[in-house]
C-alpha positions as CSV (number, residue, x, y, z in Angstrom):
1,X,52.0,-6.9,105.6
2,X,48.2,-7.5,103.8
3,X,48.4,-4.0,102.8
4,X,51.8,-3.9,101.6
5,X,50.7,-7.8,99.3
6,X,47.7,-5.8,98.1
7,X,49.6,-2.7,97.1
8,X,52.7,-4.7,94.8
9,X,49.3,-6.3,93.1
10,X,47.4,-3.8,92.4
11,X,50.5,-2.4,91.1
12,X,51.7,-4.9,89.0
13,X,47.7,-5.5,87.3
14,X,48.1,-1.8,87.2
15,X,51.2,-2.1,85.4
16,X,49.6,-5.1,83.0
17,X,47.1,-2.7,82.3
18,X,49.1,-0.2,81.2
19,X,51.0,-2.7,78.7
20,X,48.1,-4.1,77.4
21,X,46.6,-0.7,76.5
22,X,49.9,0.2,75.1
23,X,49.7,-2.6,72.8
24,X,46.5,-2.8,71.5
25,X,47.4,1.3,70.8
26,X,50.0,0.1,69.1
27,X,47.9,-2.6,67.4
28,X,45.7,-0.2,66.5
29,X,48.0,2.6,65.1
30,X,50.0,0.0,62.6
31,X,46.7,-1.6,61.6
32,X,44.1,1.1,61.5
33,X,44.5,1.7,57.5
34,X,43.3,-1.7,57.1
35,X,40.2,-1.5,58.9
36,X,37.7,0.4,56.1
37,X,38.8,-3.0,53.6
38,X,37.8,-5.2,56.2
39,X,34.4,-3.3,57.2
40,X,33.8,-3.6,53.4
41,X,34.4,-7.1,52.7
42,X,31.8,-7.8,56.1
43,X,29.5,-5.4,54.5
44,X,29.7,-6.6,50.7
45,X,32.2,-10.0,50.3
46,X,34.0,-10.9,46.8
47,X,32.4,-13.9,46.0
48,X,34.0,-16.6,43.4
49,X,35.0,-15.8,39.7
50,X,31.6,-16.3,37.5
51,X,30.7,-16.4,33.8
52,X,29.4,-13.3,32.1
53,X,27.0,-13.7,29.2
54,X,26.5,-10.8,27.0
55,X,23.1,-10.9,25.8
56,X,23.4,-11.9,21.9
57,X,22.2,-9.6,19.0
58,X,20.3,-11.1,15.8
59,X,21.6,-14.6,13.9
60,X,21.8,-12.9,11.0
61,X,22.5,-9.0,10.1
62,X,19.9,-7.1,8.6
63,X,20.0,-6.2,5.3
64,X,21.3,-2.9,3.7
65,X,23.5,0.0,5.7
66,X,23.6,0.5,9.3
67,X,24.7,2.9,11.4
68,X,28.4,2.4,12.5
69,X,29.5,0.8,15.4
70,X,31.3,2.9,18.3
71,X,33.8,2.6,20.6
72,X,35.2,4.6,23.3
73,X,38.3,3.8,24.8
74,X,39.4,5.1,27.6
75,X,42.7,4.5,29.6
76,X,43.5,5.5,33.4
77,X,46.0,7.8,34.4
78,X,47.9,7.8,31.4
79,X,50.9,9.7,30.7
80,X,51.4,12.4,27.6
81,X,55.0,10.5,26.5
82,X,53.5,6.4,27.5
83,X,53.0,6.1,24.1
84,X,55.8,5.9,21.5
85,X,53.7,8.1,19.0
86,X,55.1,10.5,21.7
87,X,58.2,9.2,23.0
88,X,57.6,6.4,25.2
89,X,57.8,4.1,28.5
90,X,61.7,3.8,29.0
91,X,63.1,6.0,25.9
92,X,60.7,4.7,23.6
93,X,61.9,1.1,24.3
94,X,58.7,-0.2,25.5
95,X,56.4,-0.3,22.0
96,X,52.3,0.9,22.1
97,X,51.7,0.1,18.7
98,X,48.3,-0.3,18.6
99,X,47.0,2.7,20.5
100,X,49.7,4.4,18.0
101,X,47.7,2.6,15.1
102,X,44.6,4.3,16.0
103,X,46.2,7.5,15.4
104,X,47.9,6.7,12.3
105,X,45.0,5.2,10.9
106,X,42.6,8.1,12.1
107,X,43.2,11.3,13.2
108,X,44.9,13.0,15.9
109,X,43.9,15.9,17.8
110,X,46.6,17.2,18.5
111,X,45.1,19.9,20.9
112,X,43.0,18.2,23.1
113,X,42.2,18.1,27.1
114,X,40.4,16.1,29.6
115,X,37.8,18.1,30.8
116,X,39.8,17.5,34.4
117,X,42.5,16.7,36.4
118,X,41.5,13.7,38.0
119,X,39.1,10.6,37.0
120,X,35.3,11.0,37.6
121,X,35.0,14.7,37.1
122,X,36.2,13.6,33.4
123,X,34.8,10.8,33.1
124,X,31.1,12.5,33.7
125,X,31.9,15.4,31.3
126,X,32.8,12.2,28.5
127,X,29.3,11.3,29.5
128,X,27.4,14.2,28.9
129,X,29.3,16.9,27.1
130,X,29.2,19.6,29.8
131,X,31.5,20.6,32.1
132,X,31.8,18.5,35.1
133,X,31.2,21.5,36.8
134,X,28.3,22.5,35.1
135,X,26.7,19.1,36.4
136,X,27.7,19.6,40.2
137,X,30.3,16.5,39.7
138,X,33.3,18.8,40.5
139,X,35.0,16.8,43.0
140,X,36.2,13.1,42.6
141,X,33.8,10.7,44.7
142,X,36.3,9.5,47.6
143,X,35.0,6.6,50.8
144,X,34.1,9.3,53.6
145,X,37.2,8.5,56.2
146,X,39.7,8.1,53.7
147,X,41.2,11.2,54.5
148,X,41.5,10.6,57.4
149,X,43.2,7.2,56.6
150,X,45.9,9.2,54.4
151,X,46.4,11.0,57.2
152,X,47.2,8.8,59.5
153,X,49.3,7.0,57.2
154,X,51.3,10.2,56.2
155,X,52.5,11.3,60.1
156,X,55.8,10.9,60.5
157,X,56.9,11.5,57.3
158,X,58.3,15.1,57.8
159,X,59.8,17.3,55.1
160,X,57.4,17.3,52.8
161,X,53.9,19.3,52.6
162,X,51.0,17.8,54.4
163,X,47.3,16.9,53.0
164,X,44.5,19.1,53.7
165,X,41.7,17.5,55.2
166,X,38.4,19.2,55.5
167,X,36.0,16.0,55.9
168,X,32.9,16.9,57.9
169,X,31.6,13.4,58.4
170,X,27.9,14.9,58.6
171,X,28.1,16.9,55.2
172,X,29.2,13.9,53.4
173,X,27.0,11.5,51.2
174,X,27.5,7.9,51.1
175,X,30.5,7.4,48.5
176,X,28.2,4.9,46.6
177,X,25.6,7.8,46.8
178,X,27.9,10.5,45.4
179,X,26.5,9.7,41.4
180,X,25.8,11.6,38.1
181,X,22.9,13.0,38.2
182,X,19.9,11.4,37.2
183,X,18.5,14.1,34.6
184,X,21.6,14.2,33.0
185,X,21.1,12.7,29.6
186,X,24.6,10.2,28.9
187,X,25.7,9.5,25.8
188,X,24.7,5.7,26.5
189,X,21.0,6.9,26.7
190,X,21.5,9.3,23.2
191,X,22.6,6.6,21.3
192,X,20.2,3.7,23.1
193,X,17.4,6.2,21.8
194,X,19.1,6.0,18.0
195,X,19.0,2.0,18.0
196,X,22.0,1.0,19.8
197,X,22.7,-1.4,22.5
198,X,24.8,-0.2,24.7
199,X,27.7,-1.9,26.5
200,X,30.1,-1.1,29.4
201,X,32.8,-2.5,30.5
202,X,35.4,-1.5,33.3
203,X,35.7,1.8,35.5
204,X,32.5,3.9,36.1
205,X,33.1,6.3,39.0
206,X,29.8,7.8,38.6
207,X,27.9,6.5,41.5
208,X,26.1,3.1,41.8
209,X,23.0,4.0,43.7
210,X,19.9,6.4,43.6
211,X,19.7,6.4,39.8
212,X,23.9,6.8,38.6
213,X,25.0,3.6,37.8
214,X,25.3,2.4,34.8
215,X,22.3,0.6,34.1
216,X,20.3,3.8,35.2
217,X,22.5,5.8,33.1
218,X,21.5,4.4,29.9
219,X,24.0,0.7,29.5
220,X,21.8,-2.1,28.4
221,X,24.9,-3.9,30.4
222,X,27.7,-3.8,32.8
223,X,30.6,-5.1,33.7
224,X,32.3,-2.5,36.3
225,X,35.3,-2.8,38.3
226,X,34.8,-3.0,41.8
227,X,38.0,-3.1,43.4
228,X,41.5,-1.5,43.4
229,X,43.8,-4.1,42.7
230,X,44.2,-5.8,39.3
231,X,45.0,-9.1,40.7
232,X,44.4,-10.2,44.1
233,X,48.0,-9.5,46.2
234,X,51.0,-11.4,46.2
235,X,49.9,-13.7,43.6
236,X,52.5,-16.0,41.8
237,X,51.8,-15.2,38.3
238,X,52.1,-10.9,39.4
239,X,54.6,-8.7,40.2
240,X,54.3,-5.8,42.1
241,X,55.8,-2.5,43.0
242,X,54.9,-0.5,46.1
243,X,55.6,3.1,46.7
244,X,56.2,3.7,50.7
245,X,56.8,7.0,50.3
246,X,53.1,7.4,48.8
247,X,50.3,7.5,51.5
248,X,47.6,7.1,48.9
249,X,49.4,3.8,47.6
250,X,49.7,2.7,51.1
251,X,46.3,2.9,51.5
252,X,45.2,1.3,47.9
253,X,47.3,-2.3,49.3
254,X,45.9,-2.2,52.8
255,X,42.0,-1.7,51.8
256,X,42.1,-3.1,47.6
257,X,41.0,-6.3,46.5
258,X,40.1,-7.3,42.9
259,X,36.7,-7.4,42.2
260,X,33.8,-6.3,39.6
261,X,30.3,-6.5,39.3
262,X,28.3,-8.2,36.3
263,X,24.7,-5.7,36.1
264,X,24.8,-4.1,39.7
265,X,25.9,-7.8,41.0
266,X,27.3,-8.5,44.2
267,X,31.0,-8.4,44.1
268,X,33.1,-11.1,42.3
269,X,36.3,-12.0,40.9
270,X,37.6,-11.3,38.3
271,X,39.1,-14.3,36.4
272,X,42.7,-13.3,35.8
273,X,44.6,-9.9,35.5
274,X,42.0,-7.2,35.8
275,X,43.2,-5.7,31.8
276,X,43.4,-9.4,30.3
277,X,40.0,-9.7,31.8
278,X,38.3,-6.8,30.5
279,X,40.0,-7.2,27.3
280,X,38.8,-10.3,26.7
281,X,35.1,-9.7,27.8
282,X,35.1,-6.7,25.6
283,X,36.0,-9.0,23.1
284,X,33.3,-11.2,24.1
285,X,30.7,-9.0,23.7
286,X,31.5,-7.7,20.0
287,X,31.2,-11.3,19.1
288,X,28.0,-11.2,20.7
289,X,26.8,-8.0,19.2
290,X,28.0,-8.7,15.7
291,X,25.1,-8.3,14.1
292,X,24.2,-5.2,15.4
293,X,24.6,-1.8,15.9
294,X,26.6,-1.2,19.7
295,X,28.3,1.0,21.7
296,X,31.2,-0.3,23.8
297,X,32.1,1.8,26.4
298,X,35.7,0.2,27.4
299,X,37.2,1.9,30.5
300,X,40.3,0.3,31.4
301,X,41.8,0.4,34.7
302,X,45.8,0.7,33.1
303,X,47.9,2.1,34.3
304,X,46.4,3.2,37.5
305,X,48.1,3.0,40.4
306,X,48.8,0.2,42.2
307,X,51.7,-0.9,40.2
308,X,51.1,-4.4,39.4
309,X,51.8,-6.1,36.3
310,X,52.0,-10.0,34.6
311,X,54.9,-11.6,35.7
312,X,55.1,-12.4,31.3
313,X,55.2,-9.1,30.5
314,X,57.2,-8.2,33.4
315,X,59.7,-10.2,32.1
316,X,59.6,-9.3,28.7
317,X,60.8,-6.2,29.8
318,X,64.2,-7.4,31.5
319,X,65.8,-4.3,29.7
320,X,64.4,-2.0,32.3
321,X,66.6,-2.0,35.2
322,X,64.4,0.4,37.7
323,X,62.1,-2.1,39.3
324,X,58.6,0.3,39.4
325,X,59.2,1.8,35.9
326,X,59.7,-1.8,34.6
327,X,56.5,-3.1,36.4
328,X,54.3,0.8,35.1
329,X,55.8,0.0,31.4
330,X,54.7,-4.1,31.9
331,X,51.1,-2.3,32.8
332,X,51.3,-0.5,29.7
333,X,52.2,-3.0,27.5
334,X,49.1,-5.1,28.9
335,X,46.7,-1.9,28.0
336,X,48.3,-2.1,24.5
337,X,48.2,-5.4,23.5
338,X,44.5,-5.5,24.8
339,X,43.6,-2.6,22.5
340,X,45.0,-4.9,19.7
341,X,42.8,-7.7,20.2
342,X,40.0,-5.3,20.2
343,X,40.7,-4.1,16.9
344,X,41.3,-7.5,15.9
345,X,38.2,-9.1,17.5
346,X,36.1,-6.2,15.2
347,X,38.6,-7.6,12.0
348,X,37.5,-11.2,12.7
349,X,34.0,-10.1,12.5
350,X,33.7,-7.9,9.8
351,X,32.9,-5.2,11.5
352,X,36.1,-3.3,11.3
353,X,34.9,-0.6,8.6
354,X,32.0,0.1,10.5
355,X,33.3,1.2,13.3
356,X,34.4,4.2,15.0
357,X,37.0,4.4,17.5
358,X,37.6,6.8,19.8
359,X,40.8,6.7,22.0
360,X,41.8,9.5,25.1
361,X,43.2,9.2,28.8
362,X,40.8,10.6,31.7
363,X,43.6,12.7,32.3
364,X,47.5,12.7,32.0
365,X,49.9,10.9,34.7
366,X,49.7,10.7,38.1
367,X,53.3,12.1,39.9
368,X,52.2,9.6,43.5
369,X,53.5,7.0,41.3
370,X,57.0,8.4,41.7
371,X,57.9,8.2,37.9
372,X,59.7,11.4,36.2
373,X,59.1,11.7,32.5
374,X,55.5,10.0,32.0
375,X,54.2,13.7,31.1
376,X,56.9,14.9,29.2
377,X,57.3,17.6,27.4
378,X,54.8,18.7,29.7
379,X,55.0,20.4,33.1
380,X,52.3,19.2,35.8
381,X,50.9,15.9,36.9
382,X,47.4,14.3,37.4
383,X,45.6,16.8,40.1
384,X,46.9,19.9,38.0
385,X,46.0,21.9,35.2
386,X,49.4,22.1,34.0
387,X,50.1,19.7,30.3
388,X,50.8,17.3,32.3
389,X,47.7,16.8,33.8
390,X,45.3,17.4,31.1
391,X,46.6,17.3,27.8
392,X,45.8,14.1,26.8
393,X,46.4,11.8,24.0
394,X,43.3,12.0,21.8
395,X,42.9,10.0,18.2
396,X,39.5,9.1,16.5
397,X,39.6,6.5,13.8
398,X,36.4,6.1,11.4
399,X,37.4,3.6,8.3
400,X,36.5,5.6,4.8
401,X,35.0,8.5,6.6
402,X,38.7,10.3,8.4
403,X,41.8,9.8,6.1
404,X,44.4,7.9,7.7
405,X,47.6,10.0,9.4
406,X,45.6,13.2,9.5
407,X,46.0,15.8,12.3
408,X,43.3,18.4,13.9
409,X,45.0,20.8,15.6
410,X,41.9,23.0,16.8
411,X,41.4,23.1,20.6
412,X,39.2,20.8,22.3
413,X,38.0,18.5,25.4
414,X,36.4,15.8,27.0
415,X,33.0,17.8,26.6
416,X,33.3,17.5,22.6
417,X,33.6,13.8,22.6
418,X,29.2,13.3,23.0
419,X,28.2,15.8,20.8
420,X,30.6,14.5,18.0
421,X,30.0,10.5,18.3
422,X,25.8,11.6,19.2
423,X,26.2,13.2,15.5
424,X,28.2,10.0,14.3
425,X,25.7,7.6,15.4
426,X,22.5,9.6,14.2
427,X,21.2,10.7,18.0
428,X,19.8,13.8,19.6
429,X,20.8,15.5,22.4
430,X,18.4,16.2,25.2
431,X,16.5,19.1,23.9
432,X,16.6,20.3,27.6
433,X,20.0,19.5,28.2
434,X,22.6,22.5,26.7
435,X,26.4,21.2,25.7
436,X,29.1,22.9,26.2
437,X,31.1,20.5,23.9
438,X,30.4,20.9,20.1
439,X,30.1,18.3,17.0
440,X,33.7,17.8,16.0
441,X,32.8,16.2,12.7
442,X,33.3,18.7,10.0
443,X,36.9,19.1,11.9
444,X,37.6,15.6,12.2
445,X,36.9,15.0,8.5
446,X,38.7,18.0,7.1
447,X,35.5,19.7,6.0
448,X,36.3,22.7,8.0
449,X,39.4,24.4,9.7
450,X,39.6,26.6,12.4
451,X,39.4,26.3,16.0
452,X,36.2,24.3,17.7
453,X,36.7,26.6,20.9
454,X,38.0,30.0,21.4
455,X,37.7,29.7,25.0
456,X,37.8,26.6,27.6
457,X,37.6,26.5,31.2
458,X,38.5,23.9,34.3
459,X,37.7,24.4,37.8
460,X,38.0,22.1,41.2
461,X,37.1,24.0,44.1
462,X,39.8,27.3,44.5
463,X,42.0,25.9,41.6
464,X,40.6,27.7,38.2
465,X,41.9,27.7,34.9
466,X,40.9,29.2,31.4
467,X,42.5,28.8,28.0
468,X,41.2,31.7,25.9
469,X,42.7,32.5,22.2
470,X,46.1,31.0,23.1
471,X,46.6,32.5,26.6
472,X,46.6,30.0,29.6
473,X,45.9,31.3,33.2
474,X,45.8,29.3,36.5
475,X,44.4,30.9,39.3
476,X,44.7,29.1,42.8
477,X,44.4,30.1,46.5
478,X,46.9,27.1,48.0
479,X,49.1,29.1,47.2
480,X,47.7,32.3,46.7
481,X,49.0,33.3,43.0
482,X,48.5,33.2,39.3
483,X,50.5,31.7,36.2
484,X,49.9,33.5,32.9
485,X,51.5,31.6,30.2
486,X,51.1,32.6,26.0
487,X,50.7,28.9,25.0
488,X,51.5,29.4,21.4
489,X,54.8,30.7,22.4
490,X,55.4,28.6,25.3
491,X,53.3,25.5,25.1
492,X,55.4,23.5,27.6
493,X,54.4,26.0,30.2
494,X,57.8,27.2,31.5
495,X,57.7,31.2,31.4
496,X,55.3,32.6,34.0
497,X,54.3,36.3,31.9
498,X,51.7,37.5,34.7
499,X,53.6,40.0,36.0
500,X,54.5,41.6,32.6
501,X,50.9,41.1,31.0
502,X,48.8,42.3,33.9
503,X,46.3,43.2,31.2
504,X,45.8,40.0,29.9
505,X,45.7,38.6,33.2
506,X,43.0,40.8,34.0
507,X,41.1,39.9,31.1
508,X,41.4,36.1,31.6
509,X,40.5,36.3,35.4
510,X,37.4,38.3,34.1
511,X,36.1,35.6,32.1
512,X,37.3,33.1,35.0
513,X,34.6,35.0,37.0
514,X,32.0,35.0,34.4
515,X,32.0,31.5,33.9
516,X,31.9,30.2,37.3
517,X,29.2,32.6,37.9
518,X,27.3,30.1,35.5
519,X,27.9,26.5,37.1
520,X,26.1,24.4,39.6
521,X,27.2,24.4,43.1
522,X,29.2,21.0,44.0
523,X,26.9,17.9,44.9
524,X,29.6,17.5,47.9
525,X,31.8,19.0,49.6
526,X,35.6,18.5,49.0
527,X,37.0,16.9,51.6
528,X,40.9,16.9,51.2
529,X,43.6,18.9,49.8
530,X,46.6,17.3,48.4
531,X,50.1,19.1,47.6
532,X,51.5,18.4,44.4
533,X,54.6,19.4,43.2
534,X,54.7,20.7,39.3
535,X,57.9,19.8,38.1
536,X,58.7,16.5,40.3
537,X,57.3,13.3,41.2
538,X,56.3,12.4,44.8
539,X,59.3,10.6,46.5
540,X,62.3,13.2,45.6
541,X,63.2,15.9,48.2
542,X,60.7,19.4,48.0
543,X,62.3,22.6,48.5
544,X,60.7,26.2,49.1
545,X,61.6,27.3,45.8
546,X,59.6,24.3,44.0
547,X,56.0,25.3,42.7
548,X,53.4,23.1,43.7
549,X,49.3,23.6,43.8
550,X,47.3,22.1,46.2
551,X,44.6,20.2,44.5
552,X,41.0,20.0,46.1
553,X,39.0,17.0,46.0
């Protein structure tokens, strides 16, 4: 009878056992994506919202000329057709009239590409004019185990192609360790050299330790986003759209917060919507720097994913019936009007015919979002090297130096942009350091026609891709083929000629060869492959007979 006790409760704390480890499985499993945020706000906490003071320039401006003032603007994630100049948000109902200004009142390049298909890679090539493969900075710098998060986020959602994940935990650097490299010369340390204080303001993506960040990198000062939300979540005064179908956006709500950093600060909140914010800091500091000559690098977060937007300009936009278009188009309509008060801010101060402004996208929009159109005409998304993820909307504007409403059609990228504003603001290169970009000037100004570049080149790990004398090729190994289009023909990128033109392709994939025979070998490894479809956003059904790439990062 003891025995028989014993045995039911052994059974039944057996049984409790069982339950409870069920459980906290199941605990576990539905709240392991939130885990890496938490470890990070132990690790490094958001502390309150603080005053930044920009350090102020002279009382007075010297006398006689000085060199002109520079700006580089750079948007996230921007679609080709986001701005009206090309279409627009919602059939053109959603106006961008100031980043349209800057090309009517400057000029456009009508031919120009980010030097990538995703941000850092681009962003370190508009640092230093060289391919970001000629630097090592190939792959996007990603949080080692958020791969694996992805993952684990993306079971049980069948039907669709699966990420790639080739994380080797001991292979990888710290992600605040995965930087530009410190004898790389940036254009913040060319034009510090020529007299210029240099400024930065919003997304850096170039590492933050050993030497990268921006401080190190030549930026007299800093004030760099730190998080991946805009606004903390579920605020009152936001509205917000989230895309369940998208593991990468699942993961952006579950580990994001909204923070920057003042001069390698701790952590901080920003006070108020993260593109107000920078806006009106940016603003800030031309006041303060008036009276001297500055470089303002503004890197704005808009419109990266997550979608959230002001509930104002959310509701400006009742027009818009599709709930996550209306809160991306709210987003852009923030980026905008900040642009505006940037130009204003240099009207208000007189500075406004001394300064040049330079305006591009790190690279075109992303199709996680789940938005069709944002790249139109254009084929391809962020994380290809179709149109749609790198031809970008490119406009310099220079006050009595490029006539208004002008156009230079020449090809060019990313890697022209420090060579040309270096030769605007009177630096030098590093004598040590070759470009691969070249001084746009004489182009920009009219002085001289022709073509910048007969020949440019992209790479991210298998995915290649040249542009040589009006022929496109994409080579790729996931999946193993090639796409040979004759872009003057066929700029959209919708009549695959490889098969007819096997001469051409041979002569392209030579010169694929000869270039990557030339570049540095990554700084890290890539760690993930994700599948993106070419002709449709994530969130609509995939079919064999869609063409995808899958995009190494």
């Amino acid at each position: 009878m003891l025995k028989s006790a014993w045995g039911r409760i052994l059974l039944m704390v057996a049984g409790a056992l069982v339950v409870l480890a069920l459980a906290g499985w199941w605990a576990f499993d539905r709240y392991f994506i939130y885990l890496p945020g938490m470890v990070q706000d132990i690790r490094n906490p958001i502390g309150p919202v603080q005053d930044v003071s920009w350090q102020p320039g002279p009382d007075e401006a010297p006398d006689g000329e000085r060199p002109p003032n520079i700006i580089l603007i750079v948007a996230d994630d921007l679609g080709w057709n986001d701005l009206t100049l090309h279409g627009g948000v919602a059939g053109g109902s959603v106006p961008t009239p100031n980043m349209d200004r800057i090309a009517r009142e400057g000029v456009q390049l009508t031919n120009a590409y980010a030097a990538s298909g995703t941000c850092a890679p681009s962003r370190a090539a508009l640092m230093t004019g060289r391919y970001p493969t000629r630097t090592g900075f190939e792959f996007t710098p990603t949080p080692p185990g958020m791969t694996q998060v992805i993952g684990h986020v993306e079971r049980g959602q069948s039907g669709r192609r699966p990420f790639i994940v080739n994380e080797v935990a001991q292979e990888m650097p710290e992600f605040a360790d995965m930087g530009l490299p410190t004898e790389e010369t940036t254009l913040a340390e060319m034009l510090s050299g020529a007299g210029y204080h240099t400024i930065h303001v919003g997304k850096w993506h170039l590492g933050n330790t050993n030497g990268s960040d921006p401080l190190s990198q030549g930026f007299d000062e800093s004030l760099e986003l730190a998080g991946l939300l805009y606004a903390p979540a579920g605020s009152a005064d936001i509205v917000e759209a989230r895309q369940d179908f998208d593991p990468i956006d699942q993961v952006y709500w579950a580990i994001g917060r909204a923070a920057v950093t003042h001069n390698n600060s701790a952590r901080f909140e920003p006070d108020g919507y993260i593109t107000e914010y920078f806006t009106r800091e940016a603003v800030e500091a031309i006041e303060a720097n008036r009276n001297r000559p500055f470089f303002l690098y503004l890197a704005d977060w808009a419109p990266h994913s997550p979608l959230q937007a002001t509930r104002e300009d959310y509701e400006a936009l009742a027009h818009i019936e599709d709930h996550p278009l209306r809160v991306y188009a709210a987003m852009i309509r923030a980026l905008d009007r900040g642009i505006g008060e940037v130009m204003d801010a240099l009207e208000a101060n007189g500075l406004d015919d001394n300064t040049i402004i330079v305006f591009t996208s790190d690279n075109g929009g992303a199709h996680y979002i789940g938005l069709p159109g944002i790249n139109a005409p254009y084929r391809g998304w962020k994380a290809t090297f179709f149109g749609g993820g790198i031809r970008v909307p490119t406009f310099v504007r220079w006050p009595g130096v490029i006539a208004p409403g002008s156009q230079m059609s020449g090809l060019s990228q990313h890697i022209d942009i420090v060579p040309t504003l270096a030769a605007m603001g009177g630096a030098e290169p590093a004598a040590d350091q070759a470009l691969d970009g070249r001084d746009l000037t004489p182009f920009l100004t009219g002085s001289q026609e022709g073509e910048p570049h007969e020949t440019l080149f992209w790479r991210s790990g298998h995915y290649e891709t040249v542009i040589h004398q009006g022929w496109k090729l994409h080579r790729t190994a996931r999946p193993d083929r090639i796409w040979l289009f004759n872009l003057d023909d066929d700029p959209e990128e919708r009549t695959d000629l490889s098969a007819s033109e096997p001469e051409r392709v041979a002569e392209l994939t030579a010169l694929l060869d000869a270039h990557s025979a030339t570049l540095a070998e990554p700084l890290w490894p890539s760690i993930a492959e994700m599948p993106v479809g070419i002709d449709q956003p994530l969130g609509q059904p995939e079919s064999e007979e869609d063409e995808y790439v899958y995009w190494p990062n």
